[in-house]
N, C-alpha and C positions, 0 to 999 in steps of 0.2 A: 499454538505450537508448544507442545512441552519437551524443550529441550535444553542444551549448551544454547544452541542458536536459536533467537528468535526470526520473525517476520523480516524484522527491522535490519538483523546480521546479514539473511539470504539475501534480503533485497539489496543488498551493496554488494555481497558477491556476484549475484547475476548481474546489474548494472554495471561491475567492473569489466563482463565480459562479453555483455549484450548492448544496445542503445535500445532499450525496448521500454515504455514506458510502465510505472509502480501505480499500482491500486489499490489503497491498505483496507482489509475490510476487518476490520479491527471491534472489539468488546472497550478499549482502553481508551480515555481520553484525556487523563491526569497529562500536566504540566511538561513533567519530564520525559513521558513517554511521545509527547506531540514535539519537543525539542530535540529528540531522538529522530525522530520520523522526518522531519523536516530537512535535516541536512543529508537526507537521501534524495530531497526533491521529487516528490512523489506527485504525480497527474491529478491523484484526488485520495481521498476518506469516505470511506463511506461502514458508518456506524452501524451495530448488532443491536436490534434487529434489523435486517432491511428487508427491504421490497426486492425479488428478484427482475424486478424489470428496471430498476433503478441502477444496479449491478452490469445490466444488458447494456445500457445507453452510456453510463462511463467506460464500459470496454470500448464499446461503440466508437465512442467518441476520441475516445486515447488514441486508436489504431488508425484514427483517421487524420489524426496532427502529424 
C-alpha cells in the first residue's frame, strides 16, 4: 500500500470497529515491521511470494475460529 496509512494503520482501524480476524500478506519481514504487526494480533503472515492456495486455507481457517 502506498500511502499515509499502511496495512498495519487499516488493520487496527478495522479491528477497532470489526472482531474479524487479520491476515498480513506482506513483502516485509524486517524486525520493526513484525514488532509493528504483532501488537495488532494478527491470525497469521503469510509472505510474497505465495501460493494462492495457502492464502485459501488461512482464510479458511481464520473464519472458522
Amino acid at each position: 500500500m502506498k500511502s499515509a496509512v499502511d496495512g498495519i494503520c487499516a488493520a487496527r482501524a478495522i479491528q477497532s470497529h470489526l472482531p474479524i480476524p487479520v491476515i498480513y500478506l506482506t513483502a516485509y519481514g524486517d524486525e520493526k515491521t513484525l514488532n509493528r504487526v504483532d501488537q495488532t494480533k494478527p491470525f497469521g503472515y503469510i509472505y510474497k511470494p505465495f501460493e494462492e492456495s495457502e492464502l485459501w486455507f488461512k482464510i479458511e481457517t481464520a473464519l472458522s475460529n
